[in-house]
MMTF fields as JSON, N, C-alpha, C and O atoms, coordinates in Angstrom:
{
  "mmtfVersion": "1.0.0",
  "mmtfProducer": "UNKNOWN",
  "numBonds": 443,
  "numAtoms": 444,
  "numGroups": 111,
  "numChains": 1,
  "numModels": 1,
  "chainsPerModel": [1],
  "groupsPerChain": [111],
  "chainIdList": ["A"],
  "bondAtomList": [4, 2, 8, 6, 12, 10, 16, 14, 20, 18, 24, 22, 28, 26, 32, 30, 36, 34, 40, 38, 44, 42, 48, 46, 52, 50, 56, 54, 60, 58, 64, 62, 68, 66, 72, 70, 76, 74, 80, 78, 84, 82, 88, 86, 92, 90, 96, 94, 100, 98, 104, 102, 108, 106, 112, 110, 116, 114, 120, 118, 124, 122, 128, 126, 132, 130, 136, 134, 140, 138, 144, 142, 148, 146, 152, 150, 156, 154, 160, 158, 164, 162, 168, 166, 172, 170, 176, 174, 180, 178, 184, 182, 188, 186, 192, 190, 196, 194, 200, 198, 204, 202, 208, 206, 212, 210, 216, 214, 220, 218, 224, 222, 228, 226, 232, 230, 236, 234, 240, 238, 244, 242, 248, 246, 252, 250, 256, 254, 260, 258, 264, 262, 268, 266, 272, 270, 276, 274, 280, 278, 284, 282, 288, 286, 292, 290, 296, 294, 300, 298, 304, 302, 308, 306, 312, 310, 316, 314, 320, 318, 324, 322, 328, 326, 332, 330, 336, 334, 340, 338, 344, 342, 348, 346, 352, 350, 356, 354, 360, 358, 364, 362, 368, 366, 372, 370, 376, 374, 380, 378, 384, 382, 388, 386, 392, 390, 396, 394, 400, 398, 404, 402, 408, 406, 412, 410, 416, 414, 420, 418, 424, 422, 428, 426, 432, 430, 436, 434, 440, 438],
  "bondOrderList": [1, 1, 1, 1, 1, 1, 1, 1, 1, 1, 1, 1, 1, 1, 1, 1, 1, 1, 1, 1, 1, 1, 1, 1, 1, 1, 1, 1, 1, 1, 1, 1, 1, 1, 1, 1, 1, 1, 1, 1, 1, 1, 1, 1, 1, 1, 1, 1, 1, 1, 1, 1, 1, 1, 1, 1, 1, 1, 1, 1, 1, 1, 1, 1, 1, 1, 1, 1, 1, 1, 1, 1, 1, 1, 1, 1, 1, 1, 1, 1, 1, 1, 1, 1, 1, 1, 1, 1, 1, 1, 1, 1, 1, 1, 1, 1, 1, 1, 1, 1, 1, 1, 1, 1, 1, 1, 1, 1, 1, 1],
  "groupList": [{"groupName": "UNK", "atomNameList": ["N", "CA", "C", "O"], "elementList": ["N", "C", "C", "O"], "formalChargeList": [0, 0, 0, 0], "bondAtomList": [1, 0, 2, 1, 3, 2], "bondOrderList": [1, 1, 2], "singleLetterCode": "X", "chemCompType": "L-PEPTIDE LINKING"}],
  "groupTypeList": [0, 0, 0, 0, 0, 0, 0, 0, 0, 0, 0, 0, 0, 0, 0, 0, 0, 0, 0, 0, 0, 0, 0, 0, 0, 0, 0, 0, 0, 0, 0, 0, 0, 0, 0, 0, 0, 0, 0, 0, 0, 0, 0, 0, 0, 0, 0, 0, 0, 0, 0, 0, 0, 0, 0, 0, 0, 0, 0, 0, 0, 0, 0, 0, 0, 0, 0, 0, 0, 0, 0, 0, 0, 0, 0, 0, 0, 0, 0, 0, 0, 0, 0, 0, 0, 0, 0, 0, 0, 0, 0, 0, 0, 0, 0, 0, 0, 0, 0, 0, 0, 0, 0, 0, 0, 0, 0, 0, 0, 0, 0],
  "groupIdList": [1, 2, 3, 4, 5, 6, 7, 8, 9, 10, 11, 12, 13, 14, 15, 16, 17, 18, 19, 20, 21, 22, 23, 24, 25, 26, 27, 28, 29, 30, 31, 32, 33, 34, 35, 36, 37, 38, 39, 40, 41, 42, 43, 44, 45, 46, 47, 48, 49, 50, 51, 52, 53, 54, 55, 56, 57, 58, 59, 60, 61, 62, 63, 64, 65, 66, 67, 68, 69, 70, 71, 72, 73, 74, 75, 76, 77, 78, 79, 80, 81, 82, 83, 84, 85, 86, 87, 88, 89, 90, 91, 92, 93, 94, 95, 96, 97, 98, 99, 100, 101, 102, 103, 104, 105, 106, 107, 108, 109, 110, 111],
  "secStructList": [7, 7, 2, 2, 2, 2, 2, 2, 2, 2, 2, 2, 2, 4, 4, 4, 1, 7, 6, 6, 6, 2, 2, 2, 2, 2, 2, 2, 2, 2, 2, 1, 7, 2, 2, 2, 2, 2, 2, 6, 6, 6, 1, 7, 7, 7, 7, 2, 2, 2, 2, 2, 2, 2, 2, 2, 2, 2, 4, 4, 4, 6, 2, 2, 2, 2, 2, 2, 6, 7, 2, 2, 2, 2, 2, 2, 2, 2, 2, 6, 2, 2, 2, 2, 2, 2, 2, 2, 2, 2, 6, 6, 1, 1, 1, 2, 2, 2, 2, 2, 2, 2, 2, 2, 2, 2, 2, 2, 2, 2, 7],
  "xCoordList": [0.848, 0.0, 0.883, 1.954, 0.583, 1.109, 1.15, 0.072, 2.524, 2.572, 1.613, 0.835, 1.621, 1.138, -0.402, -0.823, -1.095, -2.732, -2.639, -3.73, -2.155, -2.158, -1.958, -2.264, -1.289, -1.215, -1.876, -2.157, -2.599, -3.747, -5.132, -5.85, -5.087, -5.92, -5.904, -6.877, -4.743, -4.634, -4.77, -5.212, -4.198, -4.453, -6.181, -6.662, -6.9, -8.365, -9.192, -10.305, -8.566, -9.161, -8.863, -9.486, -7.725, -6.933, -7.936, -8.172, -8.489, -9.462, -10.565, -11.137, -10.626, -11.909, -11.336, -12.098, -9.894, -9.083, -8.818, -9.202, -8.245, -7.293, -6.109, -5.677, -5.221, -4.434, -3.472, -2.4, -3.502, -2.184, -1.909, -1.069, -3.072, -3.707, -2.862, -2.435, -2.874, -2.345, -1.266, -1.45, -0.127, 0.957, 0.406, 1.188, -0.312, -0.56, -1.233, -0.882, -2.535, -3.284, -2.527, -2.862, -1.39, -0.873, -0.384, -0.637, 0.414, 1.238, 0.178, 0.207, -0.728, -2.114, -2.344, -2.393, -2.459, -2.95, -1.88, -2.284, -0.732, 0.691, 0.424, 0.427, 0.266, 0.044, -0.555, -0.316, -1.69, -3.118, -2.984, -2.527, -3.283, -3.586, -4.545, -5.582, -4.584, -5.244, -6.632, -7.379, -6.879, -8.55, -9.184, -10.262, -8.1, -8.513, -8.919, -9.705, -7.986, -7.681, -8.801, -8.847, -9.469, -10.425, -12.138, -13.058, -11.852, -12.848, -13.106, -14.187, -11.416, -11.345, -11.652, -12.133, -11.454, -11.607, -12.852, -13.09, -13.881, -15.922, -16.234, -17.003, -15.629, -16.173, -16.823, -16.183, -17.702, -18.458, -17.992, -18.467, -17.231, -16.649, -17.68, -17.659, -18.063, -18.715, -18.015, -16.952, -18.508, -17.187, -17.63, -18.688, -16.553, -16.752, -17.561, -18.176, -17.379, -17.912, -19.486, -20.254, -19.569, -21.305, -21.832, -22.647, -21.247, -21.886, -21.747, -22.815, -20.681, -20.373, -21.738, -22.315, -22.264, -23.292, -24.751, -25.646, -24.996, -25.831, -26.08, -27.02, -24.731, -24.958, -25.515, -26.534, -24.864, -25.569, -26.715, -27.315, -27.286, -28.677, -29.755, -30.967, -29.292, -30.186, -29.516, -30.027, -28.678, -28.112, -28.736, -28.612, -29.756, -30.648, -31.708, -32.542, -31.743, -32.999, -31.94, -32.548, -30.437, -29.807, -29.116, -28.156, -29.518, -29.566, -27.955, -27.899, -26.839, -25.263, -25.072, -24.703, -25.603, -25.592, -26.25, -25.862, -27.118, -27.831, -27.038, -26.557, -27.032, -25.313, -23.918, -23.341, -23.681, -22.516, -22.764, -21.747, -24.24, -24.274, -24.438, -24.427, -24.569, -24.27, -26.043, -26.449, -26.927, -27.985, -28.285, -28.713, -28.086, -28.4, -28.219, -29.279, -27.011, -26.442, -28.526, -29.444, -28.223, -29.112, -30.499, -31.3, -30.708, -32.179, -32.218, -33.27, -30.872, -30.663, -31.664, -32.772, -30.449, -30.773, -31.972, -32.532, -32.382, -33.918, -34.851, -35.711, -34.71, -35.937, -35.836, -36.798, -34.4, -34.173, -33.768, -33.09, -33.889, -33.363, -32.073, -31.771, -31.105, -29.449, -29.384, -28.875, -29.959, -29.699, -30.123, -29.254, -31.085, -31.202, -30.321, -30.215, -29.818, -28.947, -27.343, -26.522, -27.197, -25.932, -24.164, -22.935, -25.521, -24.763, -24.713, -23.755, -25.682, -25.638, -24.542, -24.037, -24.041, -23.123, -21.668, -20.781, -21.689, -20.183, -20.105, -19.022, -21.333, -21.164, -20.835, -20.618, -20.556, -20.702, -19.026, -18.43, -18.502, -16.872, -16.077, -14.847, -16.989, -16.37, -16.648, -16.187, -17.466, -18.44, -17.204, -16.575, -16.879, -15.522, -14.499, -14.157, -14.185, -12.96, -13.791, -13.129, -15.331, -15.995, -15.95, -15.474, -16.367, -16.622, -14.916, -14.965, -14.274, -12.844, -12.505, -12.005, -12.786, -12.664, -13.226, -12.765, -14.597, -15.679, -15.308, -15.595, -14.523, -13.849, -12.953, -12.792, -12.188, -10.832, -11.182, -10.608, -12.082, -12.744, -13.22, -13.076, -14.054, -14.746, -13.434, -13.291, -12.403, -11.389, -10.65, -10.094, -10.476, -9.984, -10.443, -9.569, -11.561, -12.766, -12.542, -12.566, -12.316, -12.181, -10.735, -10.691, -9.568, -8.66, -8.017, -6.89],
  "yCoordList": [-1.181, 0.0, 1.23, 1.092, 2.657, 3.446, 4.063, 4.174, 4.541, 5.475, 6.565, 6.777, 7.219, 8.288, 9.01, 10.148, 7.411, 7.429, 6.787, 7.15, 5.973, 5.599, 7.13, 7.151, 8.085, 9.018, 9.582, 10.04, 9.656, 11.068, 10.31, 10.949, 9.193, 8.28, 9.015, 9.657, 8.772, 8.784, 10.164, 10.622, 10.923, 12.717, 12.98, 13.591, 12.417, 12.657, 12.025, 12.445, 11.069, 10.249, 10.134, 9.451, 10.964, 10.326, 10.249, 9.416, 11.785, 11.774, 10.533, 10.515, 9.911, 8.698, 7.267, 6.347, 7.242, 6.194, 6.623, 7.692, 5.776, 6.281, 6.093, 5.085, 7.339, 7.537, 6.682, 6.901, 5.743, 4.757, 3.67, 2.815, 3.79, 2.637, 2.92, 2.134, 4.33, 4.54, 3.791, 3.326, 3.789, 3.115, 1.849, 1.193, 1.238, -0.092, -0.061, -0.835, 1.053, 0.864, 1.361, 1.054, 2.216, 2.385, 1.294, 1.104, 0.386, -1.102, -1.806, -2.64, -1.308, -2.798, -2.242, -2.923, -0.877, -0.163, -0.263, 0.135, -0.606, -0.041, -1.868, -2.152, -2.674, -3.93, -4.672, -5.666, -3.547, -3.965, -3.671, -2.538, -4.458, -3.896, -3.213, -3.305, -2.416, -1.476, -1.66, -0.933, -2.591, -2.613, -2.822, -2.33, -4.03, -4.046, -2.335, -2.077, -1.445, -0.111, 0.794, 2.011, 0.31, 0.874, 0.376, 1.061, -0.956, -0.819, -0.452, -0.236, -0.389, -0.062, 1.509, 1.912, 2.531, 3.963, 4.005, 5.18, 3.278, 3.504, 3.733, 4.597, 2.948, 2.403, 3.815, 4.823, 3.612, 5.074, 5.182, 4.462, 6.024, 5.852, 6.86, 8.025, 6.827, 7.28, 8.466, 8.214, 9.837, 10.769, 10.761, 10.482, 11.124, 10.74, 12.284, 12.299, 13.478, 14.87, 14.329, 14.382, 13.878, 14.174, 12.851, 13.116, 11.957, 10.974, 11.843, 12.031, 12.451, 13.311, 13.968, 13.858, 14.652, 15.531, 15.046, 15.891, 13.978, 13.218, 12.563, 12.602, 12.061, 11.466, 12.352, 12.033, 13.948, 15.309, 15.4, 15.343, 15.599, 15.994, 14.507, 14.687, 13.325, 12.258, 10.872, 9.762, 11.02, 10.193, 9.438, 8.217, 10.455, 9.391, 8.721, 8.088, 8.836, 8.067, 6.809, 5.947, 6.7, 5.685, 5.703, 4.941, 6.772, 6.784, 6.492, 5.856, 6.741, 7.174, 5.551, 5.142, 4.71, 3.269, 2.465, 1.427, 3.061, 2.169, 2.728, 1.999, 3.25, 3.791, 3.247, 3.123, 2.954, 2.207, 0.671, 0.014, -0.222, -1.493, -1.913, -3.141, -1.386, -1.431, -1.47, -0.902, -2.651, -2.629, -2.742, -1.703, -3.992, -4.411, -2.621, -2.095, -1.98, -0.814, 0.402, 0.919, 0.255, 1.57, 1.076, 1.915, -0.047, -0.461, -0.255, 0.021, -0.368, -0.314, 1.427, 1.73, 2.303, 3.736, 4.156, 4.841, 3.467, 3.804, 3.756, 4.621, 2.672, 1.986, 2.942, 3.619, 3.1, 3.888, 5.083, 5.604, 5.884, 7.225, 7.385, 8.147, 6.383, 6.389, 6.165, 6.851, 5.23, 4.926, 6.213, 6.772, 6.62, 8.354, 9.749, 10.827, 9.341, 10.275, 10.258, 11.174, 8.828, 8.427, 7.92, 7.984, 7.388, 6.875, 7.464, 7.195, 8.341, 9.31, 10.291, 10.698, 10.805, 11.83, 10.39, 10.474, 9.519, 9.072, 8.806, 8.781, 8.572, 8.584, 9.555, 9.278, 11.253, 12.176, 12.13, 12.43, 11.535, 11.57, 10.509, 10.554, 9.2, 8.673, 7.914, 6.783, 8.489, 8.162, 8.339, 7.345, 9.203, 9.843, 8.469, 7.922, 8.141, 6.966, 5.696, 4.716, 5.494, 4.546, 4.613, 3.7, 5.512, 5.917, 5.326, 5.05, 5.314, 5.64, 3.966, 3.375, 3.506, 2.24, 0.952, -0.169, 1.665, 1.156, 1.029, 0.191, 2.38, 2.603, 1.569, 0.83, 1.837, 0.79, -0.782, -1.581, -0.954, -2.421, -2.89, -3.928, -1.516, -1.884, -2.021, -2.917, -0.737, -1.391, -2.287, -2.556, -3.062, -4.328, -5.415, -6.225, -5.638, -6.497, -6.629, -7.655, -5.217, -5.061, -5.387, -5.857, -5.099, -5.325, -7.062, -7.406],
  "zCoordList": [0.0, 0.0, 0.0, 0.59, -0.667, -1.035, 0.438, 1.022, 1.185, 2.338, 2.255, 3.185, 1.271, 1.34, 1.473, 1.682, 1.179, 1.594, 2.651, 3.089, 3.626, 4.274, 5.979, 7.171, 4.991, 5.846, 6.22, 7.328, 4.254, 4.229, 5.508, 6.277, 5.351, 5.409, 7.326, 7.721, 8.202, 9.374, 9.756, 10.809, 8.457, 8.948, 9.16, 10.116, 8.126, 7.982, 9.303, 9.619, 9.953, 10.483, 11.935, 12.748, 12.179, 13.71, 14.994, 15.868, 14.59, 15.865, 16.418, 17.507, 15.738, 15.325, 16.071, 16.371, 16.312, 16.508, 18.25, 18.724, 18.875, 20.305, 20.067, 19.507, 20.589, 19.977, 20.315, 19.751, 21.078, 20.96, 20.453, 20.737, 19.27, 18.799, 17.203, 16.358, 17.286, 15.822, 14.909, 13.784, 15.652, 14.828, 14.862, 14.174, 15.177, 15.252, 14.031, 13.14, 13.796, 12.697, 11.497, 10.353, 11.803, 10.444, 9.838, 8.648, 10.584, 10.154, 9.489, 8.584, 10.109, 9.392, 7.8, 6.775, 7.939, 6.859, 5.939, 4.847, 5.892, 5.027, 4.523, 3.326, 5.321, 4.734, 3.694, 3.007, 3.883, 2.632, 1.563, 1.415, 0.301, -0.901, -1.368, -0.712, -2.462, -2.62, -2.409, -1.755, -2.96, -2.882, -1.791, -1.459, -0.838, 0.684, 1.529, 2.441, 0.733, 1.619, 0.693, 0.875, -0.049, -0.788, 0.338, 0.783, 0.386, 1.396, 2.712, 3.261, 3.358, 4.666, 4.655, 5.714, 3.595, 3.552, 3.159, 2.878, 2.97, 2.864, 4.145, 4.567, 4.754, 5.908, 6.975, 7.274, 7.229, 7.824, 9.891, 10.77, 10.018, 11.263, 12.645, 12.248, 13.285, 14.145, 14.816, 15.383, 14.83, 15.454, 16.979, 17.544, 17.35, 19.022, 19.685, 20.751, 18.787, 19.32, 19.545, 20.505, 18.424, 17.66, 19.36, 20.243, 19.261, 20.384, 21.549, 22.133, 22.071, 23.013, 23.219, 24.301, 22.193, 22.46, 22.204, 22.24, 21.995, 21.791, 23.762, 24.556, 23.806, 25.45, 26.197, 26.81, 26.347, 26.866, 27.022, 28.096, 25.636, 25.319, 25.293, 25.178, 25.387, 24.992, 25.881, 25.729, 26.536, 27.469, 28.23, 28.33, 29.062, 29.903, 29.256, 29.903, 27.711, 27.141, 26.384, 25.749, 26.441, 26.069, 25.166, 25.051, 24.129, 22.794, 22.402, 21.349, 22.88, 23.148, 22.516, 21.415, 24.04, 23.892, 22.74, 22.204, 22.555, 21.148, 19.773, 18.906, 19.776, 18.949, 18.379, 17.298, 19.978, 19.772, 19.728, 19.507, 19.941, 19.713, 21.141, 21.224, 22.146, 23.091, 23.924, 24.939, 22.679, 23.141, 24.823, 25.327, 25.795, 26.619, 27.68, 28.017, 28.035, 28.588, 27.958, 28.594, 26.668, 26.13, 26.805, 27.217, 26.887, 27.506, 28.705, 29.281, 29.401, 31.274, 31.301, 31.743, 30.509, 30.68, 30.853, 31.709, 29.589, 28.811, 29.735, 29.9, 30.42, 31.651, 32.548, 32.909, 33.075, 34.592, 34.173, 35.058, 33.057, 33.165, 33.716, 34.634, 32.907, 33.054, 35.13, 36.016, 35.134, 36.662, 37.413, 38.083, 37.38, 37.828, 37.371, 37.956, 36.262, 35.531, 36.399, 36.372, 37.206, 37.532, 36.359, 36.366, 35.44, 34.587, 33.389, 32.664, 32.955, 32.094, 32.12, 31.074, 33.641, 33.646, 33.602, 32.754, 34.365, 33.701, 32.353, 31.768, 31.721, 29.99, 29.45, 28.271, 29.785, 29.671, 29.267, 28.232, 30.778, 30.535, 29.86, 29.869, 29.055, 28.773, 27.901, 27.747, 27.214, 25.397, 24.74, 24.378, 24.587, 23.515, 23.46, 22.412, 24.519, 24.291, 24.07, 23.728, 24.219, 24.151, 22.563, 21.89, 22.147, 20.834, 19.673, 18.474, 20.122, 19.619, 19.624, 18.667, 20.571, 20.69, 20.05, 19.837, 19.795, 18.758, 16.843, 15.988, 16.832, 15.551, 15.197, 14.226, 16.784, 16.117, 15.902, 15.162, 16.602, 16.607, 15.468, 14.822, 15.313, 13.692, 12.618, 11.786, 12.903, 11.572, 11.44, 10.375, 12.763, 13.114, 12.351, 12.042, 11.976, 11.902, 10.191, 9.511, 9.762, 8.483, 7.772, 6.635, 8.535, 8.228, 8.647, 8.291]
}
């Protein structure tokens, strides 16, 4: 695979990944042939802001969790209003790396 999309690829994208995950995903990415890296760049990545503010505004109805796949968690919320809005505020601090983690999983899966 050509370095140089593989870059553009990580410049466009870093935020979406955790960041210590990166060199790991670059090695995977420098590995693939083109067409493999043609499907791994469709692939629709979830940004961690947009969930961020989604958990805020829609947290205690689950929505964050049904999102990330994370049915059984989004139904807990849903029922109890995020445990009395207990668990809504630690989702608050920690959707973003939930979110990031979800990415890398998904490009795992793909690669």
């Amino acid at each position: 695979m050509d370095s140089q999309k593989v870059e553009m690829f990580l410049a466009s994208y870093k935020k979406y990944f955790p960041a210590d995950k990166l060199v790991f995903i670059k090695e995977k990415l420098l590995a693939l042939d083109d067409e493999r890296f043609a499907l791994v760049s469709s692939v629709k990545l979830k940004n961690p802001t947009t969930l961020f503010l989604i958990s805020f505004f829609l947290g205690a109805l689950g929505i964050d969790r049904f999102m990330l796949g994370q049915t059984g968690m989004g139904i807990l919320k849903l029922l109890t209003g995020g445990v009395c809005g207990v668990l809504a505020i630690i989702d608050w601090f920690t959707i973003a790396r939930k979110t990031r983690e979800y990415n890398f999983n998904n490009l795992m899966t793909l690669i």
